[in-house]
Structure formats: C-alpha cells, structure tokens
N, C-alpha and C positions, 0 to 999 in steps of 0.2 A: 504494500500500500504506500503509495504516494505521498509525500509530506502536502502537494496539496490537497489532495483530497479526504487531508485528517482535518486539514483547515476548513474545509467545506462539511466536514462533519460535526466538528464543535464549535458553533456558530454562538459567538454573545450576545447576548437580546440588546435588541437598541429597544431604548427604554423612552413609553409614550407617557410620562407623566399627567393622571387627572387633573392634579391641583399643585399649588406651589407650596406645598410643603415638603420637608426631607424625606421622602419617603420611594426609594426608586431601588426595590431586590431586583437581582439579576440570577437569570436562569440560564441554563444550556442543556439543551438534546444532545441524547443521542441512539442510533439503532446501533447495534450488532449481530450480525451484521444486515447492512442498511441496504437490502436485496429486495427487488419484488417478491410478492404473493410469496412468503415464506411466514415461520414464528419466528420471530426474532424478539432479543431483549430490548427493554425501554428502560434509558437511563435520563433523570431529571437532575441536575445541581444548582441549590437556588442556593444563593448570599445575601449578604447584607452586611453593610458596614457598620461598626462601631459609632453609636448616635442617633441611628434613625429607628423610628418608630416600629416597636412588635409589630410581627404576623398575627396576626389569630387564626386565619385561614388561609386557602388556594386552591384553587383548580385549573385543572389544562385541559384543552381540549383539541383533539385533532379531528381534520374536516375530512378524513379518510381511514379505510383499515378496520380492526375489528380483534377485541378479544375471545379467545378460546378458550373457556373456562370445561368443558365435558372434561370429565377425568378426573376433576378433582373433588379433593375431600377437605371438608373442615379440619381443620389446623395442620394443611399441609402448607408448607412455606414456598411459597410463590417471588420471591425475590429479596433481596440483603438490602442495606447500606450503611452509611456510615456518617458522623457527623463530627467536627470540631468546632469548637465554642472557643471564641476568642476573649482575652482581659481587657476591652474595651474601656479606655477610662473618660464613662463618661458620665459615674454619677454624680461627683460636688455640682459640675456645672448644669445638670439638666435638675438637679434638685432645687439650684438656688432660682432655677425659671428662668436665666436670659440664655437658654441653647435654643429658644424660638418654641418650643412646645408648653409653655406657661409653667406654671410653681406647681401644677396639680399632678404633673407625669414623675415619672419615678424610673431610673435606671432600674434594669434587670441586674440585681446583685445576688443572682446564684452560685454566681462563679467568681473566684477568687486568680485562676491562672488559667494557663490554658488546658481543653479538653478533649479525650477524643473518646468517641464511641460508634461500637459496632451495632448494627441492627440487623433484625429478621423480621422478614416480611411474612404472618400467619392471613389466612386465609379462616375467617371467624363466621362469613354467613355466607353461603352461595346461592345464586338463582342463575336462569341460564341466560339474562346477559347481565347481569351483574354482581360483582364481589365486596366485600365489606370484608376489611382486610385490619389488621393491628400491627404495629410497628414495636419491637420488644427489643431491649439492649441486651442484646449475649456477651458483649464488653464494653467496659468502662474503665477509664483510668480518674475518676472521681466518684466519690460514695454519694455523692448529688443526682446522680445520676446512675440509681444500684440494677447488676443485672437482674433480669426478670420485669424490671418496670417499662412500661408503655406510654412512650410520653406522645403518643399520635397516630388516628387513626386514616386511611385511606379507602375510598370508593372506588372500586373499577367499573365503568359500566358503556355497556351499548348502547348508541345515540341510531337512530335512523339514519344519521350518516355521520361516519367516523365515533369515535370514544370520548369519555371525560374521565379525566384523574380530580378527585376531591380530596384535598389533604388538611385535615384538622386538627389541631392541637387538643388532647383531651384535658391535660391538667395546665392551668394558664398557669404563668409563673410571677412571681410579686411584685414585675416592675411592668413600664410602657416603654422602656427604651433597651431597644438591644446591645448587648457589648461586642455584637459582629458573630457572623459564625461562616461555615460553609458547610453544605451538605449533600450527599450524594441517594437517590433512590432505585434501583434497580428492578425492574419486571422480569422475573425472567421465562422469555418463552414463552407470554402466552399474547402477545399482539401481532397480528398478521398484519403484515404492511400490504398495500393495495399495488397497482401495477405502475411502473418505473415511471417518476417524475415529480415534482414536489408536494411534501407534505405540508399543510396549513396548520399554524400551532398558534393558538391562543391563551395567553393564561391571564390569569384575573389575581390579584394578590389582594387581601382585606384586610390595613393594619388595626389594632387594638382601639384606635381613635384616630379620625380624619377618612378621607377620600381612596377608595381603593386605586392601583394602579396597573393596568393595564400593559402587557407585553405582545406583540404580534414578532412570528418569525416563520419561517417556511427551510426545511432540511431534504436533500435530496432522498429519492430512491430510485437504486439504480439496477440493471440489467445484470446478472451477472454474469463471468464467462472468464474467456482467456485476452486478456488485454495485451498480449506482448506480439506486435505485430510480427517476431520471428520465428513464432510458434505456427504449426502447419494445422491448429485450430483455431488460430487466431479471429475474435469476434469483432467487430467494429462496431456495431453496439452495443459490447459491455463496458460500465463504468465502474466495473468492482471484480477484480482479480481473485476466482475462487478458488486457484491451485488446481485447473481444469488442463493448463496449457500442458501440449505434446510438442517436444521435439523430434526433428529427424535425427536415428541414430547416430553417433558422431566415432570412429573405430577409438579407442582407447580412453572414451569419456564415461567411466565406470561409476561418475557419482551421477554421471543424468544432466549437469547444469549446461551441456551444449557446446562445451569446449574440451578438448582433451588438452591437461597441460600438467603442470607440478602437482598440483592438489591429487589429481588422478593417480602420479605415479605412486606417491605416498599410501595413498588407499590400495594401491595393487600389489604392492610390498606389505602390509601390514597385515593384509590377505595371506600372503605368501606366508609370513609368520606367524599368520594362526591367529593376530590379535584382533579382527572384524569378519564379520562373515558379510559375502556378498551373494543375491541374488541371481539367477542361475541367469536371467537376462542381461544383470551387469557383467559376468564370468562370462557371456558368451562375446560380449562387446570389447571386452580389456582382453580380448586373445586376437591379441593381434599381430602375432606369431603362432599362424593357426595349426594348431595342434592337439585342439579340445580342452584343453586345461589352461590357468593362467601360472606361469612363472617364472622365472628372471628373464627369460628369453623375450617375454612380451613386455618386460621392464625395460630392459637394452632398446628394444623395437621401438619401444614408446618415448626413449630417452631421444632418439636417434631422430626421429619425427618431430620433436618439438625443436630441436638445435635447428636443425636442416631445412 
C-alpha cells in the first residue's frame, strides 16, 4: 500500500463549526480493508483538545453499506478500542470563568496525569438491523478508570440507506470541560461496504452545554485486485493491492519477487543447508542447472547470470 493512499484513507475532518464557541472534536475513518461489497472493519478516532467543552454524545452516519449482525450472540465482542486521556491544564482558568464558558463550567478533574485504556466492544441486545453494544475496559493504567467498568455505550443500526453509529456516555463525569483525550473505536467485521466509490460520512457531536457541531467527510472505496502494472494480472481498475498479482516465472527467482538476484542466491544456499525449506514450484525454478534438484551447481549458475 501506497503512502498515498494511506493518506486518502485517514482523512481529518474539516471541521463545520455551529456556533462560535470552542467547541470543534475531530474525527477520522477508517475501512480495513477499504474494498467493495466485502465485511470489513470500521474504525472511528474522535479528539479533542485540552479546554473545550464535554461530549455527552455522537453519532455517525454513512449514506451507504450495511451491517451484518446474523450470527451473532449477546455478549459476543464485536470490536476493541482504546482511549488516552490527557493532563489538560485547564481547571484554575475555566473555574475562575474568563476561558469564555462562564464561572458555572467546571474542568473534568478525573485525571491527575496521563491515561490509557483498552476497551471491548460487547454486543448486549441484538435485533436484525440493529445492535446495542457496551464498551468495557479490559485495561487500564489508572484505578479511575477500573477494569470491568463501562464508561459508554454504542448503537449499530440499519438506516434505509447506509448505517448510524450512536455513541453515548453512560456515566457523565464531574466536570464541562475536557482535559483533551484521543480515542480509537473499532467494528470488527460486520459493515459491508457498498460498491467502489465514495462513502458519505456524517457525524453530529453534542457537547455537555452549547450548540452541537457538525462534521461532513467522504473516504474512498475501492476495487480490489493486482495494481502493479508488471504483473500479467494486472487490473487497471483496482485501487487496492490484495496480494492477487502473478508474475511471469523468472529462472533462479526462488523467493517469487520477479527478479533473480542476491537475495535468491542466499535463499538457495540456505536450502542447500537444510536451514528453509522451499516449495516444490520454487525448487523447480532455482534449478537452473537443470538436473531436478537444486544445488551449488544452480548457485555457481545463478552467481554467473547475475555478474554477466
């Protein structure tokens, strides 16, 4: 995979602010992988800075695809993730009322330094297009946050077109102002993307106090196949390299990668010595001192071919 089209995977929301208050989480998608008409995982990571106003809630919604819930059972775990909470210093000043939020909001002082926790995704009510799911720490590196506890719960459900994700906070915590966090959500496996081209993504974020804020973005989905034009299945329209591509055999290229050179000698000597085993298709390719077997002689061969 392409560095750009990791870049076109992990897209940062441009951020359409309600109202003019500090109040602007950022999110980012993502599929794995981001294939047509397959299951694939759905990954969500919203933030927020040190200072701006709680979440209470969120939902996303995409204007395509669909989840697959058959098969499953109440409290089977449908996907992980993970969160860290930042030491945000922002309670004397949002206490004393001039951080813009008035004398009545109160910094989130649960946390003292930084945090990190793992989560699981249960699966707590099922209907057939929609799931009601629990979020539960299996690790924590702060007793604030003790395993076994549930600090939010998740909706998966089927829209007439495309899904919604509902994510709410079951236990609110004692402040209005966050100390910053980051956090990751994973699906795993059960959203079917629809057929190759962009997906429409909307999320709605709804702080503790004040004007929700509003995210729009769109993430590809693409074809998959063999993208290396020098593969002799090469697709031209695929935009996602599935490890599909065939080379034409190449004499002495024993690892497959299309070129016989050092690397191969190394692998055909270490054969020789007993210390890898190779494939009877690579054994017939690295004899290239044809004899039916491979051994120094198809080393010397192969030494001779690459100098010359």
């Amino acid at each position: 995979m392409t560095r750009k089209t990791i870049l076109f995977l992990l897209v940062t929301a441009a951020a359409l602010p309600v109202s003019g208050q500090t109040y602007s989480p950022e999110i980012v998608y993502e599929l794995m992988p981001p294939i047509e008409n397959s299951a694939v995982s759905f990954s969500l990571e919203v933030s927020q800075q040190p200072g701006e106003m709680d979440t209470q809630i969120f939902s996303v919604g995409a204007d395509d695809g669909y989840f697959d819930f058959s098969g499953l059972a109440q409290n089977d775990i449908i996907g992980s993730g993970w969160g860290v909470f930042l030491d945000g210093q922002c309670d004397e000043t949002y206490a004393r009322g001039d951080g813009g939020f008035g004398p009545d909001y109160v910094c989130n002082e649960m946390l003292d330094s930084e945090v990190a926790i793992l989560l699981s995704i249960y699966a707590v009510d099922l209907e057939a297009n929609a799931a009601s799911t629990v979020l539960t720490i299996i690790q924590s590196s702060n007793p604030e946050y003790p395993i076994g506890f549930s600090p939010a719960g998740a909706m998966l459900s089927n829209l007439s077109a495309g899904v919604s994700i509902d994510v709410a906070y079951l236990q609110p915590d004692p402040g209005n102002i966050t100390q910053g966090y980051s956090s990751l959500l994973t699906i795993d496996g059960l959203f079917n993307t629809p057929a190759a081209g962009s997906l429409q993504l909307t999320a709605q974020f709804t702080p503790e106090e004040g004007d929700p804020f509003v995210d729009y973005q769109e993430i590809p989905v693409f074809v998959p196949g063999c993208t290396d034009p020098t593969a002799i299945n090469y697709d031209p329209a695929a935009g996602w390299d599935d490890g599909s591509c065939q080379f034409e055999a190449v004499p002495g290229d024993v690892n497959g990668d299309g070129v016989a050179d050092v690397v191969d000698i190394v692998q055909m000597v270490n054969f020789i010595l007993g210390y890898i085993e190779l494939s009877p298709e690579a054994q017939a390719i690295g004899d290239v001192y044809p004899d039916g077997q491979i051994t120094i002689l198809d080393v010397v061969t192969l030494v001779d071919w690459i100098i010359n």
